[in-house]
C-alpha positions, 0 to 999 in steps of 0.5 A: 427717769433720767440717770445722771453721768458721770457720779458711779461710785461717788458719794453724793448728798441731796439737801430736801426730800420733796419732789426734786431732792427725791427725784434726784435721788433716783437718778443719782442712785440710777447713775451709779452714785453712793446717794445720801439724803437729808431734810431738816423736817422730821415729816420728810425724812421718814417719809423719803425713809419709807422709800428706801432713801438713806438718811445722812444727817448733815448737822453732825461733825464730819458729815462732808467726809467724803462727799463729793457733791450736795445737791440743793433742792430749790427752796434751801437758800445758799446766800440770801438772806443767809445760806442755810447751815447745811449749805454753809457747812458744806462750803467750809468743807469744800463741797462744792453745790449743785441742783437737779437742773444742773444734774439735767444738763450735766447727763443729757451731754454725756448720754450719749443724746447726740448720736441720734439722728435728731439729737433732742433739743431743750428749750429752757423758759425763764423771766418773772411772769408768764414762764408757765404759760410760755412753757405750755403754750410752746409744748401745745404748739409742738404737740399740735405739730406731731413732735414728741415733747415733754414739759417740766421743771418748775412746772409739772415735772422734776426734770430728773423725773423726765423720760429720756427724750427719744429722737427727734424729741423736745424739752420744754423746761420752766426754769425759776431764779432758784433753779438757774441760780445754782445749776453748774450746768446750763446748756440749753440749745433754746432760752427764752426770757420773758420779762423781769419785775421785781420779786423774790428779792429777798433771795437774791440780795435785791434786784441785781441778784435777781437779775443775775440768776435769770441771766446765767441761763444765757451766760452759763453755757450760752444757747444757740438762739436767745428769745429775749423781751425787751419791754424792760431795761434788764432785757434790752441789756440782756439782748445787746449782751448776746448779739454780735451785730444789729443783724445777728439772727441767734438773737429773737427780741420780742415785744407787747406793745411796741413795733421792733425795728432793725434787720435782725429777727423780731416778734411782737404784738400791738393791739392784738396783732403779732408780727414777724419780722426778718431782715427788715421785712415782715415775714408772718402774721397773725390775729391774736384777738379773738384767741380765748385762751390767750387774753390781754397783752400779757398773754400776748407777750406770751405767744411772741415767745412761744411763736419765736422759740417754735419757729427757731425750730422750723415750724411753719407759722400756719402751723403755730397759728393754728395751735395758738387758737386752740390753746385752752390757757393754764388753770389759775392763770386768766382762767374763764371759770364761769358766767352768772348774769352777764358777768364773767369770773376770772381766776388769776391767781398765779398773779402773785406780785404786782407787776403780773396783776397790773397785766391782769388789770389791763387785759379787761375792761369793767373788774370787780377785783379780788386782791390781797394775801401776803404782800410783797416788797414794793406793795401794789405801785405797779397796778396803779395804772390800770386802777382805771379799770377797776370799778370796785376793789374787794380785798382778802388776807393779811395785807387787804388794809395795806393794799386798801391805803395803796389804791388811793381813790378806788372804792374798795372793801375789807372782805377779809376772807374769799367767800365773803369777796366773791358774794360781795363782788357776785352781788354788785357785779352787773352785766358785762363786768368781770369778777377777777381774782388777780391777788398781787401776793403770795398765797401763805397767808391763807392758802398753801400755795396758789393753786389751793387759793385759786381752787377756792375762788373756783368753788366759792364761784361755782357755790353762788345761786343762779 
C-alpha cells in the first residue's frame, strides 16, 4: 500500500466503497487523514463497515463541514450526463474533488522516491483500445528484461493498493477517461496514448470531452516522453501539441499501417513488420507475423507502444523483441481458447465497441462471428469495412436485430443467447474458419462485466463434442 502525503489530521471523504474507494481509504488513513467513507448502496456500505470503514453519510445537512477533499471513485459521475448529488453538494460547499489517481501521483513526489539511486518510474497508458494489452505487454517486457515492475490501475490493481515501488522500480498504470478525467495530479514520467474512437460519450458530454480527459494525462503535469498514435486526427493534434519541432525526441508518434517519415523518433508497423526510426534513419526491426499472442494490426499498434515506452527506457531492441515473441496476449482480448475440426475459436470480448471489434474483424480471414449485447452510440458503422471478412453473423442480447438491420447483405442469425451462437457457429464452422466473439457492446445486458460474457463463450467452447 502506498500511504498518501500531505492529508495528517485532515478530514477527507472518499465517495464509493468498491475496490478503489476501499483502497484509498487505507491509504488516506495510513497518511494520517481523519478518513470518512460513503456509498449510496446498502450492500457496500455494511460491507466497507464489516472492514472498520467509518461510514458518513453525505446526504444529510452539513455533511462538508469540515472536510477538506472528496474523493471520487471512478464510476460516480461529476459533470455528465448530471454530477451525481454527493459530487454536487460537495461543490456547492467548496470541497474540492479528487481520485486515487490523483492521490497516486500526489504522494509518489513527496515520498521521498526521488532520493533513490534510480528514483521509480511510472509509464501511464490511455487511449480507447488496446490500453490493457499495451500495459501488460510493456510489464511483460520489462519483466523479461530483469527490472522490478508492477501493474495497475484500470487494470488488476488499485493504484493506492500498489507496493511502494523500490529502486530502480517501474509502474506500469492503465488509465481510463474516468480515472484521468478527475485526478488533480497527473505526472507520469512516460504517457502513452493508443488511439481514441468513440465511446463513453455520454460521460464526457460527447467526443470533445472524451478527448479532453484522455489528453489532461499530457497536459496536466506533462510527461518527459510522449508515445502517441497517430492513426487518428485526435492523436495527430495531440502529438503537434507536445512537439517543440519536427525533431523533437520527448515525442514517439507510433502507427499501424502507415510508414512515418520525418527526423523525429517513429515506430510503426506495416504488414506485419515494426520499424524503428530516428533522425531520419531506421534504427530496429522486427517481425511481428508469426507472434501468436500479438495477432492483427491492432495488436500490432500495441506493440509499437509497448517497444517505444520500453525503449525510451533504455532496453535494447533485442531485448523487447525477445519478450514480444513470448507474450501469451491477455484473456478476452484475441484469446486462442480452442481447435475443434480445423476451426479456431476466439474470444474478444473486451471488444466492446465497434471500433475495437472492426480490429478484431481485420486481424483474420473467414469468421464466424458472435456479436451483440447492449449497443452503443454510433451502432456498428465502423465494422462495415471488414464485413468482408465475415462469412456468416450469429447475434446475441438486447441489440442482435439492431445489429442484424446495420450489417446490411451479411448473412446472419438471431441466436438470442451464447449457447445457442456458439453451437450454431460450431455447426456450420468448416476447416480454417474462426469462430470469434468480438460483441461490439457492453456486456450489461446479460453479463456482469465483460470477463463473465467471455467466461461463458469459453465454456460453452469447451462443452461442444468433439
Amino acid at each position: 500500500m502506498i500511504a498518501v502525503r500531505g492529508v495528517t489530521g485532515q478530514r477527507i471523504a472518499v465517495l464509493g466503497l468498491g475496490r478503489s474507494g476501499l483502497a484509498a481509504l487505507r491509504a488516506l488513513a495510513a497518511g494520517g487523514a481523519e478518513t470518512l467513507g460513503w456509498d449510496d448502496s446498502p450492500e457496500a456500505r455494511a460491507s466497507a463497515e464489516a472492514e472498520g470503514v467509518h461510514l458518513h453519510d453525505l446526504s444529510r445537512p452539513g455533511a462538508f463541514e469540515g472536510v477538506a477533499a472528496l474523493i471520487v471513485s471512478p464510476g460516480i459521475p461529476h459533470l455528465y450526463p448530471a454530477p451525481n448529488r454527493h459530487v454536487a453538494a460537495a461543490m456547492a460547499a467548496g470541497v474540492p474533488l479528487d481520485n486515487d489517481v490523483g492521490l497516486f501521483f500526489r504522494s509518489l513526489a513527496q515520498g521521498g522516491f526521488a532520493e533513490m539511486d534510480s528514483p521509480p518510474r511510472v509509464i501511464a497508458v490511455t487511449g480507447s483500445n488496446g490500453k490493457s494489452t499495451t500495459t501488460a505487454l510493456i510489464a511483460h517486457i520489462l519483466q523479461a528484461a530483469g527490472r522490478p515492475v508492477q501493474t495497475g490501475g484500470n487494470i488488476g490493481t488499485g493504484v493506492l493498493a500498489l507496493e511502494p515501488p523500490g529502486d530502480g522500480a517501474v509502474v506500469v498504470l492503465e488509465l481510463s477517461s474516468y480515472q484521468t478525467e478527475l485526478a488533480r495530479a497527473l505526472t507520469p514520467d512516460i504517457a502513452v496514448f493508443t488511439n481514441l474512437s468513440p465511446d463513453h460519450l455520454d460521460r464526457h458530454g460527447g467526443m470533445g470531452g472524451y478527448f479532453a480527459a484522455k489528453r489532461r494525462l499530457f497536459a496536466e503535469g506533462g510527461p518527459d516522453r510522449a508515445v502517441i498514435g497517430v492513426d487518428e486526427p485526435e492523436g495527430r493534434f495531440l502529438a503537434n501539441q507536445m512537439a517543440e519541432g519536427p525533431a523533437d525526441a520527448r515525442l514517439i508518434r507510433i502507427s499501424s499501417g502507415q510508414k512515418l517519415a520525418g527526423p523525429g523518433w517513429s515506430v510503426f508497423a506495416r504488414k506485419g513488420f515494426l520499424a524503428e526510426w530516428r533522425r531520419g534513419r531506421q534504427v530496429a526491426a522486427c517481425d511481428l507475423r508469426a507472434m501468436p499472442g500479438l495477432p492483427g494490426a491492432h495488436n500490432h499498434q500495441n506493440a509499437c507502444a509497448a517497444w517505444a515506452a520500453t525503449r525510451a527506457l533504455g532496453l535494447a531492441p533485442d531485448t523487447i523483441a525477445q519478450a514480444l515473441a513470448s507474450f501469451a496476449g491477455l484473456p478476452h482480448r484475441s484469446q486462442r481458447v480452442g481447435e475443434r475440426r480445423g476451426v479456431i475459436f476466439v474470444n474478444d470480448s473486451k471488444a466492446t465497441n465497434a471500433e475495437a471489434a472492426a480490429r478484431a474483424l481485420a486481424a483474420f480471414g473467414r469468421i464466424r462471428w458472435i456479436a451483440g449485447g447492449l449497443g452503443k452510440d454510433g451502432g456498428i458503422a465502423a465494422v462495415r469495412p471488414q464485413l468482408g471478412n465475415v462469412v456468416k453473423a450469429y447475434l446475441i442480447g438486447h441489440s442482435a436485430r439492431e445489429f442484424a438491420l446495420q450489417i446490411g447483405e451479411t448473412p446472419h442469425e438471431i441466436c438470442e443467447t451464447m449457447e445457442r451462437a456458439v453451437a450454431r457457429a460450431a455447426a456450420e464452422a468448416g476447416p480454417g474458419e474462426v469462430v470469434l466473439l468480438a460483441p461490439a457492446a457492453a456486456s450489461f445486458d446479460q453479463y456482469p462485466d465483460f470477463e463473465a460474457r467471455g467466461a461463458d463463450f469459453i465454456a460453452c467452447v469447451s462443452a461442444l463434442p468433439a
